[in-house]
DRENROKE-363724 format. One line per 8 residues: number of its first residue (from 1); their letters; for each residue z, x, y negated of C-alpha. Coordinates in Angstrom, 1 decimal. Layout:
NUM = a = Z/X/Y; ... $
This chain:
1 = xxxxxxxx = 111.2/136.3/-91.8; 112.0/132.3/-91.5; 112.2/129.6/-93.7; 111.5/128.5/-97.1; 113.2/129.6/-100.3; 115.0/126.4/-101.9; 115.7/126.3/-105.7; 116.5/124.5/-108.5 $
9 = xxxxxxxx = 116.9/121.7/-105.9; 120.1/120.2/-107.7; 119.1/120.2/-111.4; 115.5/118.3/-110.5; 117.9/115.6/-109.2; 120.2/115.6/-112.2; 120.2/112.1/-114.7; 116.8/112.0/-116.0 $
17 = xxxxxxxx = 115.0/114.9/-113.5; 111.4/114.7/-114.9; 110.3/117.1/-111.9; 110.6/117.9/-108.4; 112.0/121.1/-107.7; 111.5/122.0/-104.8; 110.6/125.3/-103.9; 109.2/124.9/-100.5 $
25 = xxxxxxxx = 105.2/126.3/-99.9; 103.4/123.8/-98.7; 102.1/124.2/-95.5; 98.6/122.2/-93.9; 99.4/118.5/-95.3; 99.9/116.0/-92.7; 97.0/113.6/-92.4; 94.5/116.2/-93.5 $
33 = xxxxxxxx = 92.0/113.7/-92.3; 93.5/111.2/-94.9; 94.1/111.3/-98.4; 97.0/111.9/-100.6; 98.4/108.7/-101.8; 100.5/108.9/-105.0; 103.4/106.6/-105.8; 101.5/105.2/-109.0 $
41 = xxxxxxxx = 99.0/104.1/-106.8; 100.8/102.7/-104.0; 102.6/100.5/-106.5; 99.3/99.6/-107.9; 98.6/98.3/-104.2; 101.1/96.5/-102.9; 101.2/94.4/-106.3; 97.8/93.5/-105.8 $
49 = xxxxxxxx = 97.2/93.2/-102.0; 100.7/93.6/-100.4; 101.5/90.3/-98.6; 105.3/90.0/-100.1; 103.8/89.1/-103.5; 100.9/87.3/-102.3; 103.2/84.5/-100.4; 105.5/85.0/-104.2 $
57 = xxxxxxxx = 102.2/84.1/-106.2; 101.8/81.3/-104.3; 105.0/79.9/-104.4; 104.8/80.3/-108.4; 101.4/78.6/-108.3; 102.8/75.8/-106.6; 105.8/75.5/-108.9; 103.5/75.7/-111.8 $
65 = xxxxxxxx = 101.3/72.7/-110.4; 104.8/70.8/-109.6; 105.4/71.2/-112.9; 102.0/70.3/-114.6; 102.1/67.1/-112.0; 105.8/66.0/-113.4; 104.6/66.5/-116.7; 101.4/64.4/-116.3 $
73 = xxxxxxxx = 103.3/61.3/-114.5; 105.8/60.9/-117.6; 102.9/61.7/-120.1; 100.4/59.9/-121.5; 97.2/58.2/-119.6; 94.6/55.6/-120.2; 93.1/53.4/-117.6; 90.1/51.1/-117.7 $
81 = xxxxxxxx = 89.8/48.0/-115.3; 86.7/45.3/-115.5; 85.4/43.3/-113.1; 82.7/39.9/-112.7; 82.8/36.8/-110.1; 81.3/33.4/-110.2; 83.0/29.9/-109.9; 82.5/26.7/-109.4 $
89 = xxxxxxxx = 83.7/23.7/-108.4; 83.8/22.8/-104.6; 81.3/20.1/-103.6; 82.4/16.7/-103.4; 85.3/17.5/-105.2; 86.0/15.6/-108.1; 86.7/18.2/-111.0; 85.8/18.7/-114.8 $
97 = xxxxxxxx = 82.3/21.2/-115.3; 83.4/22.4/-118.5; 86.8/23.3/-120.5; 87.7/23.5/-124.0; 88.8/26.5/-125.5; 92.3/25.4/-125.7; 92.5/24.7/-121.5; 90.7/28.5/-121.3 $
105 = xxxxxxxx = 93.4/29.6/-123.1; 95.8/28.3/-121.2; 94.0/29.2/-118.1; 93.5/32.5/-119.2; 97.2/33.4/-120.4; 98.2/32.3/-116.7; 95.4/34.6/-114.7; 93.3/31.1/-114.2 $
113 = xxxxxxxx = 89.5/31.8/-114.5; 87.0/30.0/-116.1; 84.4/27.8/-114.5; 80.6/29.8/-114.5; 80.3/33.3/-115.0; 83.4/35.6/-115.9; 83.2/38.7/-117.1; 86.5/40.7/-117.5 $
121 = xxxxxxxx = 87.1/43.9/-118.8; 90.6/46.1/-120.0; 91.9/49.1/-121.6; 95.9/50.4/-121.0; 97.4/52.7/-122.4; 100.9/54.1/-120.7; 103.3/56.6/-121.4; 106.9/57.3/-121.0 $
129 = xxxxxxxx = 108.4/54.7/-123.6; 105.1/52.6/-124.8; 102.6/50.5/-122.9; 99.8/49.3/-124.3; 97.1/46.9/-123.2; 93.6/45.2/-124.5; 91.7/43.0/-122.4; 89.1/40.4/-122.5 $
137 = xxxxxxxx = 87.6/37.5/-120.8; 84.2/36.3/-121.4; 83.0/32.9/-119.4; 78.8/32.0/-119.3; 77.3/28.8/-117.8; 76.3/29.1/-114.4; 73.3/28.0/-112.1; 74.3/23.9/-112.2 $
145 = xxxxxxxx = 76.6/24.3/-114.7; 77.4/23.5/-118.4; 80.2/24.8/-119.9; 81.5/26.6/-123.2; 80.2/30.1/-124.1; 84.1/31.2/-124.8; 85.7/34.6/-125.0; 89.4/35.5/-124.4 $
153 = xxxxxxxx = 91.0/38.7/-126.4; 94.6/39.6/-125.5; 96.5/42.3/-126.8; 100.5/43.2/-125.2; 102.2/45.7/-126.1; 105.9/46.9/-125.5; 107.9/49.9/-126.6; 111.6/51.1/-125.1 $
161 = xxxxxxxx = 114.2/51.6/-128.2; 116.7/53.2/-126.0; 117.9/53.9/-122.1; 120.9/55.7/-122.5; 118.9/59.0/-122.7; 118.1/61.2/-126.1; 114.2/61.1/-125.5; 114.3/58.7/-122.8 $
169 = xxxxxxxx = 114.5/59.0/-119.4; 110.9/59.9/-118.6; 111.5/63.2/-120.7; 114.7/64.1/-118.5; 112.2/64.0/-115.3; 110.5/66.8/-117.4; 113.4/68.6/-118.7; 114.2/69.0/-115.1 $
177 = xxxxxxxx = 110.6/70.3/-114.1; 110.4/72.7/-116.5; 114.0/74.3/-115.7; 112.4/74.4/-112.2; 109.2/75.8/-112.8; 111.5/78.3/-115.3; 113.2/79.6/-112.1; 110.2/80.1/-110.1 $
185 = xxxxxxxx = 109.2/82.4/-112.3; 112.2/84.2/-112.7; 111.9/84.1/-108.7; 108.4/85.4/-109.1; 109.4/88.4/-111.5; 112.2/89.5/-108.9; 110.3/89.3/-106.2; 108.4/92.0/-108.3 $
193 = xxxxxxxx = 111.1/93.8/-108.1; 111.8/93.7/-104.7; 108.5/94.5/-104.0; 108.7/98.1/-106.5; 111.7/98.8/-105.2; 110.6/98.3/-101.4; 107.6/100.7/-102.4; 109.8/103.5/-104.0 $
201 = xxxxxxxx = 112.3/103.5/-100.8; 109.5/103.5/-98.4; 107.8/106.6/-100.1; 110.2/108.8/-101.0; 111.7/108.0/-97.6; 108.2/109.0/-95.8; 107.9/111.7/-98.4; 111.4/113.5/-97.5 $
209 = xxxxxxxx = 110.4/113.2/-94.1; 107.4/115.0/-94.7; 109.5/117.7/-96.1; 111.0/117.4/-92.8; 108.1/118.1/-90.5; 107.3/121.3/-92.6; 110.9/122.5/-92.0; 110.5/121.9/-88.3 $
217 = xxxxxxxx = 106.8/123.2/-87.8; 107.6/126.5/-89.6; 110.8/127.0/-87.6; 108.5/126.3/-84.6; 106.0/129.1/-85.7; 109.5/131.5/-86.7; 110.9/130.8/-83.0; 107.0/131.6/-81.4 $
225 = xxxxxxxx = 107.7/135.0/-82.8; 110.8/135.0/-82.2; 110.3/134.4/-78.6; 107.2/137.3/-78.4; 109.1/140.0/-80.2; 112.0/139.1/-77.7; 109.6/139.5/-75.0; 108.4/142.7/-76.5 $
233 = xxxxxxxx = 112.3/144.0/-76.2; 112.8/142.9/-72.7; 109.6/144.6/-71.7; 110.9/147.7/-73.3; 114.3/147.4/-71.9; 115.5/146.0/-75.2; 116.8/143.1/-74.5; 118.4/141.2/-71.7 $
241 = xxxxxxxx = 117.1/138.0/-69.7; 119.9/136.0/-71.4; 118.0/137.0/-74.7; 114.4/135.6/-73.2; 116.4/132.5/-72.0; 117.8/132.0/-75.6; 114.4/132.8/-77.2; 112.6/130.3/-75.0 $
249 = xxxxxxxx = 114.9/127.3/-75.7; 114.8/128.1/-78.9; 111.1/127.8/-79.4; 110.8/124.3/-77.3; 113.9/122.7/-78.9; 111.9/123.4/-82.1; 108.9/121.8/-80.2; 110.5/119.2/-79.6 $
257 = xxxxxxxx = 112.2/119.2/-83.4; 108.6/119.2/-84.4; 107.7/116.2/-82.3; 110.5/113.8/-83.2; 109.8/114.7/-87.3; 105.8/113.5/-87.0; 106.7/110.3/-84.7; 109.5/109.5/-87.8 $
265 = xxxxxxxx = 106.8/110.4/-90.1; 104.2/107.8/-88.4; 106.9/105.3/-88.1; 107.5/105.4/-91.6; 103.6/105.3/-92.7; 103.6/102.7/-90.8; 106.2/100.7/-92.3; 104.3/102.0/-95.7 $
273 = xxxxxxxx = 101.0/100.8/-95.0; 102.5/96.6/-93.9; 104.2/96.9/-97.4; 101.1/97.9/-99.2; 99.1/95.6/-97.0; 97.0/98.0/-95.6; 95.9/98.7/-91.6; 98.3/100.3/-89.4 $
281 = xxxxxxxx = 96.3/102.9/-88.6; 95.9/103.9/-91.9; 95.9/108.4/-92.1; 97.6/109.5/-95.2; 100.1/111.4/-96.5; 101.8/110.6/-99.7; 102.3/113.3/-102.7; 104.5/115.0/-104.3 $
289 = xxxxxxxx = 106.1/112.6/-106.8; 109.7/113.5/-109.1; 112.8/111.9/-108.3; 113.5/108.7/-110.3; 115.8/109.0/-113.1; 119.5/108.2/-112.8; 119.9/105.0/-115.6; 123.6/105.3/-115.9 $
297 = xxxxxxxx = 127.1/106.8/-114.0; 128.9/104.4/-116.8; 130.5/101.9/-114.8; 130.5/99.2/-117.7; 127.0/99.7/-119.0; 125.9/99.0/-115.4; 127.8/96.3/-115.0; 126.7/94.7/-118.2 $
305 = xxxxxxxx = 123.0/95.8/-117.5; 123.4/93.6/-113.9; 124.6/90.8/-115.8; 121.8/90.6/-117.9; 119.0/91.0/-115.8; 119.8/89.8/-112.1; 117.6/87.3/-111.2; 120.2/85.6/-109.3 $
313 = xxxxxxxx = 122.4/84.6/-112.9; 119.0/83.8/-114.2; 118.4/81.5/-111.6; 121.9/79.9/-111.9; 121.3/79.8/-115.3; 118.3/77.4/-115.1; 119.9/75.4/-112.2; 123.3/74.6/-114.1 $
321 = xxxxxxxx = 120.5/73.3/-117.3; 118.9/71.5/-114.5; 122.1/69.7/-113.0; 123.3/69.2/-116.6; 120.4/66.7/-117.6; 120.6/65.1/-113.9; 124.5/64.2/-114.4; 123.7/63.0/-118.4 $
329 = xxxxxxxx = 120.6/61.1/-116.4; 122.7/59.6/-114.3; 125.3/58.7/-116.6; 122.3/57.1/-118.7; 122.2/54.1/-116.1; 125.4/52.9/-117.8; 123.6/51.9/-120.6; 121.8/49.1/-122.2 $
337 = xxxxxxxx = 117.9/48.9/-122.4; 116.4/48.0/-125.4; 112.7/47.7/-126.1; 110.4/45.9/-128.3; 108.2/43.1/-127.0; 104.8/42.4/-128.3; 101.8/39.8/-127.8; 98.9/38.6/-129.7 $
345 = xxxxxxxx = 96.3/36.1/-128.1; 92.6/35.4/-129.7; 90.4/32.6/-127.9; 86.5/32.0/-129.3; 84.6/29.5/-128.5; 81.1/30.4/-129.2; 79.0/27.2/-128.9; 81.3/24.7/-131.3 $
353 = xxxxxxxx = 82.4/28.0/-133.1; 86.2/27.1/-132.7; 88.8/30.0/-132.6; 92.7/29.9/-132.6; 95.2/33.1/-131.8; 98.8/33.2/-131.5; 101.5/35.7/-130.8; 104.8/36.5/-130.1 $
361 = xxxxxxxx = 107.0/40.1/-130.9; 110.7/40.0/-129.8; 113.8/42.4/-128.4; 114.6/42.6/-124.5; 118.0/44.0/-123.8; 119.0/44.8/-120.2; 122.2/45.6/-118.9; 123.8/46.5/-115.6 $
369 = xxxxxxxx = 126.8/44.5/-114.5; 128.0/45.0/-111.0; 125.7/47.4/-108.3; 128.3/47.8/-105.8; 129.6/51.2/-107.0; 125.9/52.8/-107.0; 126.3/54.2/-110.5; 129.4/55.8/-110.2 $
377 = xxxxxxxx = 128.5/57.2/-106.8; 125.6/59.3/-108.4; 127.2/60.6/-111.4; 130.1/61.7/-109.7; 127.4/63.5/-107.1; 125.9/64.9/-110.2; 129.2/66.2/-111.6; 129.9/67.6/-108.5 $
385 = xxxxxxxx = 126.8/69.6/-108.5; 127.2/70.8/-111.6; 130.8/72.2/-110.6; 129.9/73.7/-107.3; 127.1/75.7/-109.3; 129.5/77.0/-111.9; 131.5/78.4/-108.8; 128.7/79.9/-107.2 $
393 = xxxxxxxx = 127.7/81.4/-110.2; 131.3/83.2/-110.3; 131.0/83.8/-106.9; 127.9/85.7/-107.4; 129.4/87.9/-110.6; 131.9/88.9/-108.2; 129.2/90.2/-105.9; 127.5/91.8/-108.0 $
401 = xxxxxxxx = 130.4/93.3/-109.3; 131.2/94.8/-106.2; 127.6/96.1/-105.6; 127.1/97.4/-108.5; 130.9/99.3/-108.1; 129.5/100.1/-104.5; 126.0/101.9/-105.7; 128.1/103.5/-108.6 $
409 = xxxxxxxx = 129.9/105.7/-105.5; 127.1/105.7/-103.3; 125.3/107.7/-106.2; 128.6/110.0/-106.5; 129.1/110.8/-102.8; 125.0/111.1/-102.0; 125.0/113.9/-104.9; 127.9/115.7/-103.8 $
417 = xxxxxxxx = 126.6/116.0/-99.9; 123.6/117.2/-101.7; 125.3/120.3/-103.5; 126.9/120.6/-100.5; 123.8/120.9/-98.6; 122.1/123.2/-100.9; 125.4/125.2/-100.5; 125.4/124.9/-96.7 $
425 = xxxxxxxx = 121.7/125.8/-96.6; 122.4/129.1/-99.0; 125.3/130.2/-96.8; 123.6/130.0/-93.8; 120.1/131.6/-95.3; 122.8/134.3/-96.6; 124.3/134.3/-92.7; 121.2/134.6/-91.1 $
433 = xxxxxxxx = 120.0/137.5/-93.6; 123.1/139.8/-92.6; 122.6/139.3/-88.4; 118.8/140.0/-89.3; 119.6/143.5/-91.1; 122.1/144.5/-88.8; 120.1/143.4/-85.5; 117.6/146.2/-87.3 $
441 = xxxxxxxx = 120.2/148.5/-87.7; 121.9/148.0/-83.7; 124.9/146.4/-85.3; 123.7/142.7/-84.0; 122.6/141.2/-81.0; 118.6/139.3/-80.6; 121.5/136.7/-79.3; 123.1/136.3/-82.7 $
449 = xxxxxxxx = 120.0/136.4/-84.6; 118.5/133.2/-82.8; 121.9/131.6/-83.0; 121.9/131.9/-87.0; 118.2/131.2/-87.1; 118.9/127.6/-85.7; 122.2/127.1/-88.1; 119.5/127.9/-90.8 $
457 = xxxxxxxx = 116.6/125.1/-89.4; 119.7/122.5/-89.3; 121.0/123.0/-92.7; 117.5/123.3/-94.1; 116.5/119.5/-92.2; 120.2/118.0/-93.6; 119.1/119.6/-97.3; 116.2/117.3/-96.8 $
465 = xxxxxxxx = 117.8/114.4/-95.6; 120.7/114.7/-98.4; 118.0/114.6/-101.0; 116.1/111.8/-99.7; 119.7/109.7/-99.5; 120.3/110.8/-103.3; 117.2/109.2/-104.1; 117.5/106.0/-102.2 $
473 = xxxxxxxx = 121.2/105.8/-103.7; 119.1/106.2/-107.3; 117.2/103.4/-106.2; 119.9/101.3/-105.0; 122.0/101.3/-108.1; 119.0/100.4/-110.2; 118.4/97.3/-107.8; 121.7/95.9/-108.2 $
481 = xxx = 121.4/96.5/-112.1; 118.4/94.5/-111.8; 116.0/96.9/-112.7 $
């Protein structure tokens, strides 16, 4: 007669199921013009073309480049200037064709070039505490002029002792970076996540409605007998017109049944294929796959597990390390600068061979004394932040607290209504069995049997749907653990 046997339903579904017990007979596959997809490789799909994770990979690559920019502006770097002009005196103009070495330099020290040809060149050195610069000045006689053949060398130098900041405050501005680049990637691995989890839901959703349509289309083909072999009676005198009438709703409400399960079942390969990035249109059907396995019904260990691995703490985590250098930053500015001075001077003159140098090395100190409140302002904006993040962290502990408490129950009530359906579904199997045999034997109308029949499709579709809602539930808890 009608209808698939169902066993071993509840203990596939169990903590740890390693298969699918279904024991439905699989009828034509839908798609048959597609393929089967299985859940390994849909995962493989939508982490390497699904557009979720491509916009994800791009926001960690720009993090990452944030980052490498940050750390290359409060690094080291070496630049190289050098240049050559001409000069002379202007016609008319009473003014001195040559200088000694000791006017070029003083003229040199103070930017002032030499009259002729100069040639100028440099090397600087920069990084977050340290300067360092070489240049030199070369002067050559020009076309109506004498002068000296005299170079300039110069050498400054200067080095910061302290700014208020352990490691200066160049190496804060990369502290800070690399929390933030930190929690990019911790944004990157959840939306990972969210992406395997978004998968799994969608295909064991499509996959239980697929279940679904076979229900409906062998309860069509039950009810097309059904409706001939009440024919058959009537024709024989057998059966009434009330029995036809019964018959032939039966058979286009499962029409219609059959319908409404394949448009679900397009929707939801639909919603499938944007997730794994492929075309709309895409003909598939998805396989067989077992349930996932329960991780825990212990209300601490989840809770401990969510801790641990929510991206959300993780984040807050990084953001609180973040705000933490920003307020001792800022509190920085209340200190004294020290750094270390240095400059060493070397004039040649080339044509009387005459050279002198000099230099100088001393400690700068700088200090603030009044800004008009401007330091205060910002650390106590700093210290703020770093207390309104402590409270959302809490805040967020308190959520997931709840959703993990939540999923717990979800996973308790979903896998009761599913013994409940299985039991619903053997009672009415058990229902429809007895009209069956005692319509054979004249003790039971065609009425009755069609009556059970359709008891029978119903709890067989809501045996379907309660395992599919197990499942998600499954899949819910081990989102909110962070899994």
């Amino acid at each position: 007669m009608k209808h698939f046997v169902q066993a071993g339903i509840i203990g596939a579904l169990m903590i740890g199921g390693a298969t699918a017990a279904s024991g439905q007979a699989a009828e034509q596959p839908l798609g048959a013009d597609g393929g089967l997809v299985g859940l390994d490789q849909a995962l493989a799909v939508a982490m390497a073309n699904g557009p979720d994770l491509q916009l994800a990979t791009a926001t960690l690559d720009a993090a990452r480049q944030q980052y490498l920019a940050i750390r290359a502006q409060n690094g080291v770097s070496i630049g190289a200037t050098g240049g050559y002009f001409f000069e002379d005196n202007l016609p008319g103009v009473s003014s001195a064709s040559t200088e000694s070495i000791e006017e070029s330099a003083a003229t040199a020290t103070t930017s002032t070039t030499l009259i002729g040809q100069n040639v100028q060149g440099g090397l600087a050195l920069t990084g977050p505490a340290t300067n360092v610069s070489v240049s030199a000045e070369s002067v050559f006689s020009g076309p109506g002029i004498t002068t000296d053949t005299a170079s300039l060398f110069d050498l400054q130098a200067s080095q910061t002792l302290y700014d208020g900041y352990p490691g200066g405050r160049a190496q804060a501005a990369v502290q800070q970076a690399a929390y933030t680049y930190e929690a990019a990637q911790v944004a990157y691995e959840a939306a990972q996540k969210s992406v395997d989890y978004k998968v799994r839901e969608e295909y064991y959703t499509l996959l239980g409605d697929q279940e679904t349509v076979n229900v409906q289309v062998a309860n069509l083909k039950q009810d097309n007998e059904d409706l001939s072999r009440t024919l058959g009676f009537f024709h024989a005198q057998e059966a009434t017109s009330l029995d036809v009438l019964q018959a032939r709703v039966a058979a286009r409400q499962a029409e219609l049944n059959v319908r409404t399960a394949e448009n679900t079942v397009d929707v939801d390969r639909k919603t499938l294929s944007s997730t794994l990035g492929w075309p709309l249109d895409t003909v598939y059907q998805v396989a067989e796959t077992p349930p996932p396995a329960l991780p825990t019904i212990d209300a601490a260990t989840a809770l401990k597990t969510a801790y641990e691995n929510r991206s959300e703490l993780l984040t807050f985590d990084f953001n609180r390390q973040s705000a933490q250098v920003n307020l001792a930053l800022q509190k920085s500015q209340y200190s004294p600068v020290v750094s270390l001075n240095a400059d060493a001077t070397l004039e040649q003159d080339w044509t009387v061979n005459l050279n002198e140098g000099s230099y100088d090395i001393g400690v700068s100190v700088s200090a603030p004394i009044w800004d008009g409140g401007l330091i205060d302002a910002q650390v106590k904006q700093a210290s703020a932040q770093v207390v309104s993040l402590a409270v959302q962290e809490d805040q967020e502990r308190q959520s997931i607290s709840i959703a993990v408490e939540s999923a717990l129950f979800g996973i308790k009530d979903a896998k009761d209504r599913l013994d409940l359906a299985q039991q619903n579904v053997d009672q009415a199997r058990g229902t429809y069995e007895l009209y069956v045999a005692e319509f054979q034997v004249g003790l039971a109308t065609n009425l009755d049997v069609l009556t059970y029949s359709a008891a029978l499709t119903s709890a067989e579709v809501g045996l379907e749907q309660a395992k599919t809602t197990y499942i998600l539930a499954v899949l819910t808890l081990k989102q909110v653990m962070g899994l």
